[in-house]
C-alpha positions as a printed Julia matrix, in Angstrom:
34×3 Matrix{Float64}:
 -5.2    1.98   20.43
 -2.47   2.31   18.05
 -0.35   5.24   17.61
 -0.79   6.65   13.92
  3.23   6.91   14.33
  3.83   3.32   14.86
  1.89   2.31   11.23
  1.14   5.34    9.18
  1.62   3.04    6.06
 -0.76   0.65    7.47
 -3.53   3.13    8.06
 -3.28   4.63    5.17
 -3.94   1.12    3.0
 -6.73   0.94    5.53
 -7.96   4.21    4.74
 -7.28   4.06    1.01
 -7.19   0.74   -0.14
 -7.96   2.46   -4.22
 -4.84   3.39   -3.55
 -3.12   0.62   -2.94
 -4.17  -1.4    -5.9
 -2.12   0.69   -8.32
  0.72   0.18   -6.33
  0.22  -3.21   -6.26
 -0.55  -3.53  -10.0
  2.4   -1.68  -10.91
  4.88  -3.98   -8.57
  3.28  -6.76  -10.34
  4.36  -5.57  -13.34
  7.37  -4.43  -12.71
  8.24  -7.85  -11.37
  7.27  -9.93  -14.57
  9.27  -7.26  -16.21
 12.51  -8.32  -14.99
């Protein structure tokens, strides 16, 4: 078992992966931006 301390960031994609494609939509765009 992992401690949530170790990868809170990782859980939380796990947990909320919705949330994670805005995130990655925006990096995206910021990136093609530059």
């Amino acid at each position: 078992m992992l401690k949530p301390s170790q990868s809170p960031n990782i859980a939380k994609f796990k947990l909320d992966p919705m949330m994670a494609l805005p995130l990655l939509l925006t990096l995206g765009v910021v990136f093609s931006s530059l």
